[in-house]
N, C-alpha and C positions, 0 to 999 in steps of 0.2 A: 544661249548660243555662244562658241567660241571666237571669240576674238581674231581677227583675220592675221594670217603672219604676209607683209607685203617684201617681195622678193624683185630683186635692181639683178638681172640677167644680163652682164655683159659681155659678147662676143662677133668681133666682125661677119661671121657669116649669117645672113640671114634669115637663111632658110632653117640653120643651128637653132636661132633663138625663137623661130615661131613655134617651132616644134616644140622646145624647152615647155613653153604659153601655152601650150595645148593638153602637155601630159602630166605634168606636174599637181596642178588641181586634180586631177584625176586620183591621183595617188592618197592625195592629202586636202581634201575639201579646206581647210584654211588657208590654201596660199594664194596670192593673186599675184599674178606676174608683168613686171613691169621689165622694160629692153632699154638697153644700151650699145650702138655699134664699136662704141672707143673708150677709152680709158677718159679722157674730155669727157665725152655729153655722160658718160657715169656720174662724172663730180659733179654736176650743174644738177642733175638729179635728186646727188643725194641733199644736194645745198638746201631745194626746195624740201628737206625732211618728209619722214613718216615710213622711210624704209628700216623693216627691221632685218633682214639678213640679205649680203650681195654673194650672186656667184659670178665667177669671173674665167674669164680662156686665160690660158699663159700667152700665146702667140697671138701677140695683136699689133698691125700697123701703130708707126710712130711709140706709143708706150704699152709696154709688156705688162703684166701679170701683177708679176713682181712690184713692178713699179707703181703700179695703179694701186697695188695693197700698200705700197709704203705712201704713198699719199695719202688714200683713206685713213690711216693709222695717225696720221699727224694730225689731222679733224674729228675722229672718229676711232678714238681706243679702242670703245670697248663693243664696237659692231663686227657683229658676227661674218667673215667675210673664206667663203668657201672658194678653193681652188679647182676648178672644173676645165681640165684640161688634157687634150690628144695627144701632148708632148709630152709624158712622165720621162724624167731621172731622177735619181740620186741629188744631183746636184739643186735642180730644181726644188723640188722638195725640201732640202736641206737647208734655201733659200728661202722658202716658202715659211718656213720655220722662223727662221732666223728676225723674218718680218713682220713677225705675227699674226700668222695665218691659222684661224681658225680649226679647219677641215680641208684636206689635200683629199681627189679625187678624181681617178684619170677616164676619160671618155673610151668607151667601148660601144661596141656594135651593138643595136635592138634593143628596145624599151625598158627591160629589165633594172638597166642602170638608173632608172627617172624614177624609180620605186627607194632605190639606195640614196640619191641625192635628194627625195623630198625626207627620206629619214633623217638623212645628217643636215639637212636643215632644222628639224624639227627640234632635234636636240639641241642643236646651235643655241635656236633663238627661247629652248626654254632652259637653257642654262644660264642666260644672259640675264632673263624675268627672275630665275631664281636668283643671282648673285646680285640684279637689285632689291629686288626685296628684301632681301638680308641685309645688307646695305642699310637700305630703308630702316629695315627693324632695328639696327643698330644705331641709329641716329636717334630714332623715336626711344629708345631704351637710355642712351645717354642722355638725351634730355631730361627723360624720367628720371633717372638718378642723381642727373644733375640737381633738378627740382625736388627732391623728394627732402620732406623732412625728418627721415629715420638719418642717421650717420652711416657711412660708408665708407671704409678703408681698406684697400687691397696691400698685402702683404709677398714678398718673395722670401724665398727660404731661409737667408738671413736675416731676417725680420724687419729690411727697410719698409718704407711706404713706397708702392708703385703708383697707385693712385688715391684720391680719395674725393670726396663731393664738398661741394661749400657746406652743406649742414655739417660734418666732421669738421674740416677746418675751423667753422663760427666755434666748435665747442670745444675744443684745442686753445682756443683764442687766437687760429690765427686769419686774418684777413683775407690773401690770396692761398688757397691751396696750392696752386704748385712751388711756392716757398718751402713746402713740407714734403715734397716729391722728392725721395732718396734719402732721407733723414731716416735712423731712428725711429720704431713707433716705441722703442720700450723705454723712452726718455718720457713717455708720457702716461709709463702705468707705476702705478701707485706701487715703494717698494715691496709692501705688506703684501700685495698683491702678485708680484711676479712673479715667483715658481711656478702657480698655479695658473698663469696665465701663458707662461709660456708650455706649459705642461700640456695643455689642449691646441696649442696652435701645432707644436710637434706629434701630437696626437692626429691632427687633421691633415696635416703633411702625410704621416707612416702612413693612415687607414684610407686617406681618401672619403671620408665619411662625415658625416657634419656632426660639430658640437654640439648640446642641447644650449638653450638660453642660461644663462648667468650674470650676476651682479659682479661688477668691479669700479676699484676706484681708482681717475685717473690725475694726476698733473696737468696743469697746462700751462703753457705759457707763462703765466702770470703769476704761476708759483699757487694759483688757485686750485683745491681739490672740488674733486665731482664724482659724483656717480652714475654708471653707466651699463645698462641692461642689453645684453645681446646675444648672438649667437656664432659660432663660427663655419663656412662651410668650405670643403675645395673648389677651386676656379681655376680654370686653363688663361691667363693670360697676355697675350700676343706672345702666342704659342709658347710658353713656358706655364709650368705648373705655381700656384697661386694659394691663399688663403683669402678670405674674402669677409671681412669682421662686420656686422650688421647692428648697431648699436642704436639706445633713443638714451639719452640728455634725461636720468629720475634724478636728479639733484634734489630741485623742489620737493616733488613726490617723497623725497626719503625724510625731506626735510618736512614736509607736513606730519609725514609718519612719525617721526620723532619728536614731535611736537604734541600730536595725536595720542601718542605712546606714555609720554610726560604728565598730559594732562591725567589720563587715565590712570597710570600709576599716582598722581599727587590725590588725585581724587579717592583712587582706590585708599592710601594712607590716610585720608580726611575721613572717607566714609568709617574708616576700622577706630579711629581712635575718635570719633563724635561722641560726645561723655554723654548724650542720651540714647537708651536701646530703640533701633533701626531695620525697617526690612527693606531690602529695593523686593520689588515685585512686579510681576509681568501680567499680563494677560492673556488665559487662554480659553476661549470658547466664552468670551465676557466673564470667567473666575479671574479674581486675582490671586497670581501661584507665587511663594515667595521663591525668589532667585538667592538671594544672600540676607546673609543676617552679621549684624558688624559685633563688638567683645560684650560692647552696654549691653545689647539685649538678651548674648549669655549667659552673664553674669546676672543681670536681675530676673529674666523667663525663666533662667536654668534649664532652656531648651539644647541639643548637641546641635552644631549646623548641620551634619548630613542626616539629621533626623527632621528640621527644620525646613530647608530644602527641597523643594518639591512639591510642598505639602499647599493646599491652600489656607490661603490667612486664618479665615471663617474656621477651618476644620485645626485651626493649629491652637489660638487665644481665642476666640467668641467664647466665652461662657454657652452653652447647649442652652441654654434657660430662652423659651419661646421670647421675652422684653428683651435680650443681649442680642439673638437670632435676628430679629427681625430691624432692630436699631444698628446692625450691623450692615442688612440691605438697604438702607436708607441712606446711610452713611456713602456706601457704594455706589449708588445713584447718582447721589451729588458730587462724587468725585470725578464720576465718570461725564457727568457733563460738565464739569471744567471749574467748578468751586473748590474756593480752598475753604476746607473744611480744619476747624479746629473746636474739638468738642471733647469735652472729661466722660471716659469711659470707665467699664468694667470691662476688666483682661483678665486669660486665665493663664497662671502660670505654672509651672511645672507641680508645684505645692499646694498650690494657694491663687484666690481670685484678689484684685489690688486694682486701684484706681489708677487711671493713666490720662492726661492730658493727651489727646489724639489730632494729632497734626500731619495732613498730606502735602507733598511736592511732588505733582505731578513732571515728570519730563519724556515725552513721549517719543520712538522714533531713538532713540537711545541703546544700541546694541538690542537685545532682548529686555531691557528693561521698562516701564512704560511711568514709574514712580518710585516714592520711598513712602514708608510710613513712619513717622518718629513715636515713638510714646514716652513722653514726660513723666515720670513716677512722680502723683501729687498724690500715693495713696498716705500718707502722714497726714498733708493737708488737709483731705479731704474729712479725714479721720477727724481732725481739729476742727475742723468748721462744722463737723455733723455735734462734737462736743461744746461748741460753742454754742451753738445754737439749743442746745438741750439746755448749756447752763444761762443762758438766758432767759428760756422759761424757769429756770432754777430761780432767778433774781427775781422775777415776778412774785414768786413765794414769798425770796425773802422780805421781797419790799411791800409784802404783804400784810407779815408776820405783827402780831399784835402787842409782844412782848420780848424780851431780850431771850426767854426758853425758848421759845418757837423758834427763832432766829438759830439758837447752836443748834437743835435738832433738825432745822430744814439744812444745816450746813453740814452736819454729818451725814444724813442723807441724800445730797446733791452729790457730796464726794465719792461715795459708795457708786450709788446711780449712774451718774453721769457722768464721772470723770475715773468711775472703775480703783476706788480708792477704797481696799476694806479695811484698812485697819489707819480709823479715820477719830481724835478726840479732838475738843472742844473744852479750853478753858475762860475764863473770864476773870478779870482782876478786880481784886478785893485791896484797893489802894489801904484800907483802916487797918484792914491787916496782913498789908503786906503778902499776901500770896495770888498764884494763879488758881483758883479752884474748880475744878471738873465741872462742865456745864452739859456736856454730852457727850456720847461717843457712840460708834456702831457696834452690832451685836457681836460682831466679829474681835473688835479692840480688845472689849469684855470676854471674851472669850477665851480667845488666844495669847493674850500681852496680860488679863487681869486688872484690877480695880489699883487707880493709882493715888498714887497721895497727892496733896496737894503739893504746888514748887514756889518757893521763894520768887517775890518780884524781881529779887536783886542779888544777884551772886553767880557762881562759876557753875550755872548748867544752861543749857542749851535755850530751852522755855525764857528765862531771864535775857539770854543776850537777847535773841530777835525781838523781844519785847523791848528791851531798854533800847537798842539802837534803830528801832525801826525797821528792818532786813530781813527776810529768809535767810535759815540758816539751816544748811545742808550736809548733811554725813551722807558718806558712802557706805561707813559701818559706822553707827553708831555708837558699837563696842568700845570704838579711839576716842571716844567722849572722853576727858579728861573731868571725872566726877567721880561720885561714889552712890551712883544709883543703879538700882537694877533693869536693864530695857527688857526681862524675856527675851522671848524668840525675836523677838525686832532686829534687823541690821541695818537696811538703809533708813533714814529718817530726814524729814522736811519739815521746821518749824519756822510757821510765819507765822508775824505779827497783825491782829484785827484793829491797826490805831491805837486807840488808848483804850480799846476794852477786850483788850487778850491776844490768847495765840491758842491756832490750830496747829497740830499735829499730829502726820500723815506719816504710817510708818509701813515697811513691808518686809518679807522676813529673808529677800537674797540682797546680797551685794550689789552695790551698784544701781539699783533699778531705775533711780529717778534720770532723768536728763534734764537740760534747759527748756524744753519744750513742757515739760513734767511741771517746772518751777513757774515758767510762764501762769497756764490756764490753772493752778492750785492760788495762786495770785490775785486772779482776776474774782477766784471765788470769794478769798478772805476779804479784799476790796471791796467786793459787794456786800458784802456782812457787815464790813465798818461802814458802809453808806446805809444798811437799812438801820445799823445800831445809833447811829449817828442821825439818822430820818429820825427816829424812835426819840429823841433826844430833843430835838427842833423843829417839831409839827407843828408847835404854839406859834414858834416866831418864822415859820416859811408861810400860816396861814396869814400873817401879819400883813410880809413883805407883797405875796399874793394880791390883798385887797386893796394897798399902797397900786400896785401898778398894772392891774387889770383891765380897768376901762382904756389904760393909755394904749395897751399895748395888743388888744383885743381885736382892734380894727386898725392896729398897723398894719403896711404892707409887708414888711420886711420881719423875720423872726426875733424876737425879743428874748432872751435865755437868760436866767440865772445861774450863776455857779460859784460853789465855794471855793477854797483857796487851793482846793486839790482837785478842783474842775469838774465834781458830783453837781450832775442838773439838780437843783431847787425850780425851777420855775421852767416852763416855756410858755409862749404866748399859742392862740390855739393854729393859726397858719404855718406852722412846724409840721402840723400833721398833713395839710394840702402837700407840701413842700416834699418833705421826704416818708410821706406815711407812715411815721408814727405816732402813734398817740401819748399823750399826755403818759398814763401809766406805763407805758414801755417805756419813756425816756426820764421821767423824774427818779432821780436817785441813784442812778447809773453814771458812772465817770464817762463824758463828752468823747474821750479817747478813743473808748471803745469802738466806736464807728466812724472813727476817722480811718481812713485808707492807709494802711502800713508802711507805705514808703512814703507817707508826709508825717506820719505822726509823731516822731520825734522832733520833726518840724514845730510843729503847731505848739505841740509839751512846750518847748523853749520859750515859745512866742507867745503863750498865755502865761508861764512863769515872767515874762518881762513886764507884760502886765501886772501881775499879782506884785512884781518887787515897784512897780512906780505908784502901787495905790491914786490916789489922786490927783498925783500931781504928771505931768508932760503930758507928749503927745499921745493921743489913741493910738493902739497897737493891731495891724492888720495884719491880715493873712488868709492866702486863697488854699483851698485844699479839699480834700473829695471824702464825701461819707457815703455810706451803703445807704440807700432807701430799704422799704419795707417790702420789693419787690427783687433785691437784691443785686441794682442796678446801682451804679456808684455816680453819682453826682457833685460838679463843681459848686461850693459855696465861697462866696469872701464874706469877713466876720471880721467885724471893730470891734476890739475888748475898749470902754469904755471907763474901764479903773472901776475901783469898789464904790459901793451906795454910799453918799454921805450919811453921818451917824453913827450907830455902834455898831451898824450891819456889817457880817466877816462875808457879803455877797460881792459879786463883780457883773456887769451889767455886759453881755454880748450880744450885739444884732449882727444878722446874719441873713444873707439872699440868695439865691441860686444865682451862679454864671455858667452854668455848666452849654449854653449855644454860644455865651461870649466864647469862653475859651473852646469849645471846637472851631468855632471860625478863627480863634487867634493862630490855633495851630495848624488848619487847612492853610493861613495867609504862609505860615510860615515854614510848613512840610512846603507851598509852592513854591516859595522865595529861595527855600534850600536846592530844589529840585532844577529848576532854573539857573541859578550859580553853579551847581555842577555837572552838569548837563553840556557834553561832549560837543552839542549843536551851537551855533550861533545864535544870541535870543536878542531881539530890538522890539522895544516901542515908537513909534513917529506919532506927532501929535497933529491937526488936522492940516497946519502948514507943512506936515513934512519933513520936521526937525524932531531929531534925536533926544529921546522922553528918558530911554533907557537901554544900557547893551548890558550882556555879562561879561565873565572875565572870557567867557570861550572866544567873543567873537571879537573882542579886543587885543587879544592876543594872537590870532591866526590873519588879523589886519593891519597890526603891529603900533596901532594907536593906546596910549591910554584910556581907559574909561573917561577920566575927567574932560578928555583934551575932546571925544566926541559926543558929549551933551551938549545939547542946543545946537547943534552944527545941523546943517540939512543932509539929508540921505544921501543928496546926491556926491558929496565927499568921498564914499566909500563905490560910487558908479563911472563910469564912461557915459557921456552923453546917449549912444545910442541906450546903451539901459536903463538910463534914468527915464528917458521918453517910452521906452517897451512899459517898464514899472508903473507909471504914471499909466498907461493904457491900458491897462491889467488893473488897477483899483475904478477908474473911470467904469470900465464894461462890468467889476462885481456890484458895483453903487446902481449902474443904469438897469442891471440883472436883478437887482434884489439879492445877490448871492452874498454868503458871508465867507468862503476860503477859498483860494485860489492854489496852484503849486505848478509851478514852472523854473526854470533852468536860468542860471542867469549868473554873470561873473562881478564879484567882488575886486575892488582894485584896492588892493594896499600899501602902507605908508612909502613905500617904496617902488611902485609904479607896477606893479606885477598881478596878473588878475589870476582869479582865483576862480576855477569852476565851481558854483553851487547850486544846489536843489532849494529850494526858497519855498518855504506855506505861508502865506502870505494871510491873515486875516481880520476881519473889522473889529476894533475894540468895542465890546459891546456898549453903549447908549441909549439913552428913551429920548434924548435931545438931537438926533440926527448924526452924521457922520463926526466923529472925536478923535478919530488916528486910525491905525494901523498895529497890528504886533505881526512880526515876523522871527521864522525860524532856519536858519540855513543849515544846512549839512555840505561838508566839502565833498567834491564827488570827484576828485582828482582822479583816485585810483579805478575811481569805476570806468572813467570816460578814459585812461589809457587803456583800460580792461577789453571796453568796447570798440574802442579803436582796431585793438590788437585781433577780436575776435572777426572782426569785419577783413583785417587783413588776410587774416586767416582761409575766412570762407572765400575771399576772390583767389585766392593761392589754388584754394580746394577745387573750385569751379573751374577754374584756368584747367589745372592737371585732369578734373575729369572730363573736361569737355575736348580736351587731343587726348586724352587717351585713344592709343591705335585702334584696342579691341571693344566691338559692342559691346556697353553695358546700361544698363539700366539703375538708378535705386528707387527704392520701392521702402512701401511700409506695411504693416500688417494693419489690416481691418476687418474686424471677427476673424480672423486666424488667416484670410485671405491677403495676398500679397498684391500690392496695389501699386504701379508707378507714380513716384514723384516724380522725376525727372528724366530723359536718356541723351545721350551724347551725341556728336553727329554721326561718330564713326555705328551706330546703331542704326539711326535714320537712310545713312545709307547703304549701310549692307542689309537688313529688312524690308527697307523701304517704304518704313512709315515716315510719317509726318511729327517730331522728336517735339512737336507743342501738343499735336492732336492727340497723341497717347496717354497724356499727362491724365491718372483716374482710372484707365481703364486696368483689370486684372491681368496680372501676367499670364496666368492660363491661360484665359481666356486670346489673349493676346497674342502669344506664339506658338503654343503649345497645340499642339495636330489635334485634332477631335478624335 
């Protein structure tokens, strides 16, 4: 139903104004008429409010028309006040005007006219409603703007500021906006920037047309640059034509971006020059797809990237062989549920399949990436430990062997065999007479190089040096021998010395062949041959020493070893074998070394040579270090060298025990002790009084005490009373709970009186003896709780502007694809006329939406 428009009818006659009462509604079902006989009881009427348009006579006792409008007009601007009068002129009229009259309107004979005067009321009073509403709406939209935190700057054609909002002003830097009203806005665009910003604003001037959004950067105030995202469009005003700039504050954003962008590119350079070959790869439909491949895995896959690319992993390197297949799905499994997996694989490369040490880093949620895969080239390694282990069984022969023959031909043979050595001789020294003479060689030697003569112990060829100095002695080309013997086809050549009873020599027929790795395991061979020549030599006096210290050492705890002066096992007691499972014949005759762990073993070498140089006399000589078991798991042992047997024995006496749980717990103590020290967080122990056990450096330094200055101090040092007593209630209720951690919020005061917000875990030192302290762990939460603050302020800013917002709105969320109110505002409540709590759940369809 419309709104009733209430009409103040003033005219002395009346009979005039009953009749006005009578026909007016007629005309216009909204009007209700109220009378006044005088310009007086008019004002007293309208005093008592709720008229919304007056019609008036010109000719009235005491005060006129005129007059009566220019009174209302001094109370009453902006009401609508029609002239309804039997006296028209010119003059009147022009009066009528002058005073701010409404609607002028002369009385004429028969009803006709109450049709025209309910009109020009009607208009009156809904031009009034429209021009406050507007009004209205203009207030409600300043406000908005005022409040809004996008930026706003109005522009006149020479490009002052007409207006702008506090959000613009605050990122200008300047405090009151109308300081900045008539200034310059191009004092505050970045010079880089202005062509092209004035280019669009003259752009938006010529067309009248709005600019699209753009980046630019501005000065402020403070001499400070920023970045600023917006849009331009045309505006009328107060009545002149306008530009109207609509900007949001990306400073941060760009600066995250750049930041973002940094890391990515530093990364991207990490990834590419990581000197092991690399896949990132993604997941699609649970395959893993490779994304990128860095230069390592070019180079050694000899895969192209855009052939690489796309492909899955499985389908790119899995060897096809059903054992590779299927250790590959295994492999996938565990990664994908969140182990890091590192395992020595078979890969297949562009050429050829090769061993890789396989290591995942999962990172998931990472652009399209979801991981990497590394692979470690340990295919040499592997290669060397499948050959070590072959000649290990090799050493079992030797140390088998019955006789010094046996011995060169199992040694010719292991070279060939197992260390891929065919053109492999075997000589022995004949000290009577002075030369090395031929004890064996492979069928191949014989073949191809021919039957050779014997060599001088002593003199200027190759056989002689390594012998006389004890060393391999290596040609690249043989040919540069400086001698006068024939090598055949032979080029590269490797002659080691077996001790005092000869030299092997290993030859092949290209340049270069041998490497350090080549000299190594050819080494380890002739070593074994001077231990089994050398076994062969002293059976009588190891069975000796044996029967000397069997019973002692039989039912020792701890392993009992013998070794000669080059660290060849003679003896072990039999809990060697409990110990590291091996037996007696695997380990007798074999140098100690060999199954010492690689990165202690030049260790140990040193420290059994120190040994060996103190013979009998100082102190025992220790040392902790890691051998392979029989299982091929590496184990801590510590090991006393005891100095040689007394007597003419050339033995040396070493016991020996596992610590291999001492030492992981040493290094659990001290991976924690590391982890703790550097460790971002604040770390304390309190002992059951309360007093300070232990801080690190973190939390000593962001409280600005020394470490030293807070041992033994009580907790409450670094508290305010109120939180010493909160803290204290919080261990009380985890003690009287049975619970063991706690974490709550709670402020640090530092040396300096200033408290510090922190996050606190709080937990029992573990005990079988009942309560013993406390360890706690703080994290500062400075930035998170201005963060929170901020975002709190935020959302009452948000809720303030949605809740005046002029126009119903609703927001809503989607649930299964349906739009559901969360919240609406009043201005919704009341133009709907729902109940703006009771909607809160129900579906907007369903809610407004017509059936």
């Amino acid at each position: 139903m419309a709104e009733p428009v209430r009409v103040l009818h003033v005219d002395d006659e009346p009979g005039f104004v009953e009749l006005t009462t009578e026909l007016l509604p007629n005309e216009d079902g909204r009007i209700e008429v109220e009378t006044a006989t005088s310009a007086a009881e008019g004002l007293d009427r309208l005093a008592d409010g709720g008229i919304d348009c007056v019609v008036s006579d010109y000719d009235m006792p005491g005060t006129n028309g005129i007059e009566f409008l220019e009174a209302v007009r001094e109370e009453y601007p902006e009401l609508p006040f029609i002239l309804f009068t039997g006296k028209g002129s010119e003059e009147i009229a022009s009066d009528a005007i002058s005073a701010g009259v409404t609607d002028y309107l002369q009385k004429k004979g028969g009803t006709d006219q109450y049709a025209l005067l309910a009109n020009r009321i009607g208009h009156a009073v809904e031009a009034l409603l429209a021009r406050e509403r507007s009004e209205r709406r203009k207030r409600e939209y300043r406000t908005l703007i005022e409040s809004s935190p996008a930026s706003i700057i109005v522009l006149d054609r020479g490009y002052d500021i007409l207006y702008l909002n506090p959000s613009a002003a605050e990122t200008l830097g300047c405090d009151e906006p109308d300081d900045l009203v008539g200034t310059s806005a191009w004092q505050f665009v970045h010079p880089d920037d202005d062509e092209a910003a004035r280019e669009r604003v003259e752009q938006v001037f010529a067309e009248r047309e709005p600019a699209g959004t753009r980046e630019y950067r501005l000065i402020t105030l403070d001499d400070t640059e920023r970045y600023a995202r917006g849009n331009i469009v045309p505006v009328t005003f107060e009545g002149g034509q306008a530009a109207q700039i609509v900007f949001t504050d990306v400073t941060e954003q760009k600066q995250r971006e750049a930041a973002l962008k940094q890391e990515r590119e530093r990364f991207s350079a990490l990834f590419e020059e990581f000197p092991e070959p690399t896949i990132a790869y993604g997941y699609e439909n649970g395959t893993p797809i490779v994304r990128a491949v860095n230069s390592a895995f070019v180079e050694t896959f000899g895969y192209d990237p855009d052939f690489a690319i796309g492909t899955a992993i499985k389908d790119l390197v899995v060897p096809p062989t059903e054992h590779a297949q299927q250790q590959a799905e295994r492999l996938k499994q565990r990664v994908k549920s969140g182990e890091q997996v590192d395992a020595v694989v078979r890969r297949q490369t562009a050429d050829s399949t090769r061993w890789f040490n396989l290591r995942n880093v999962s990172v998931p949620g990472v652009d399209d990436i979801d991981g990497y895969v590394v692979y470690a080239d340990v295919h040499e390694r592997v290669r060397r430990e499948e050959q070590f282990k072959q000649l290990h069984d090799g050493t079992r022969e030797l140390l088998g062997a019955d006789d010094e023959a046996a011995v060169a031909e199992t040694v010719a043979t292991v070279a060939k065999e197992v260390l891929g050595y065919e053109y492999t001789a075997v000589r022995f020294a004949d000290e009577d007479a002075g030369e090395l003479r031929p004890a064996a060689a492979t069928a191949e030697a014989d073949e191809t190089l021919g039957t050779r003569p014997p060599y001088p112990l002593r003199g200027d060829n190759p056989h002689a040096s390594a012998y006389e100095h004890g060393a391999p002695v290596v040609y690249d080309d043989v040919r540069e021998a400086d001698d006068d013997y024939d090598r055949g086809l032979a080029r590269s050549a490797m002659y080691l010395p077996i001790g005092e009873h000869g030299v092997v020599k290993i030859s092949a027929l290209t340049v270069g062949a041998f490497d350090r790795s080549d000299i190594e395991i050819a080494s380890i061979l002739t070593a074994n041959a001077q231990a089994a020549l050398d076994r062969l030599g002293r059976e009588v006096e190891i069975d000796r020493v044996r029967d000397r210290y069997q019973a002692f050492v039989e039912h020792a705890s701890d392993i009992v070893a013998l070794l000669d002066e080059d660290g060849i096992v003679q003896y072990q007691s039999p809990v060697a074998e409990r110990v590291v499972g091996h037996s007696n014949e695997e380990i007798v005759g074999r140098r100690i070394f060999e199954m010492v762990h690689p990165e202690d073993r030049e260790r140990v070498t040193e420290r059994f040579q120190e040994m060996v140089d103190l013979e009998t006399d100082g102190e025992p000589v220790t040392a902790e270090f890691r051998v392979r078991d029989a299982d091929g798991d590496w184990l801590w042992i510590e090991s006393v060298g005891g100095g040689k047997l007394p007597g003419d024995s050339e033995e040396y006496v070493v016991t020996s025990r596992e610590i291999t749980e001492r030492k992981r717990r040493e290094q659990e103590l001290e991976r924690y002790e590391t982890i703790v020290e550097i460790a971002g967080d604040g770390v304390y122990t309190l002992d059951e009084h309360g007093c300070i056990t232990f801080v690190n450096e973190s939390l000593a330094t962001y409280t600005g005490y020394d470490r030293e200055e807070l041992l033994g101090e009580p907790v409450s040092l670094l508290l305010t009373d109120d939180n010493h007593r909160r803290g204290t209630e919080i261990i009380r209720s985890l003690l009287s709970a049975d619970e063991e951690e706690a974490v709550f919020e709670i402020e640090f005061c530092t040396r300096e009186g200033e408290q510090i917000p922190v996050e606190l875990n709080v937990a029992m030192l573990p005990s079988d003896d009942g309560f013993r302290g406390t360890v706690g762990v703080g994290r500062i939460i400075t930035e998170r709780k201005e963060r929170e603050q901020q975002l709190e302020r935020e959302r009452e800013r948000f809720s303030a502007l949605f809740e005046n917002f002029p126009e119903p709105t609703v927001a809503y969320r989607f649930e299964d694809g349906t739009p559901v109110v969360r919240t609406a505002n009043e201005a919704f409540a009341e133009t709907f006329g729902y109940d703006a709590e009771a909607v809160v759940g129900d579906s907007i369809d369903d809610l407004i939406v017509p059936p």
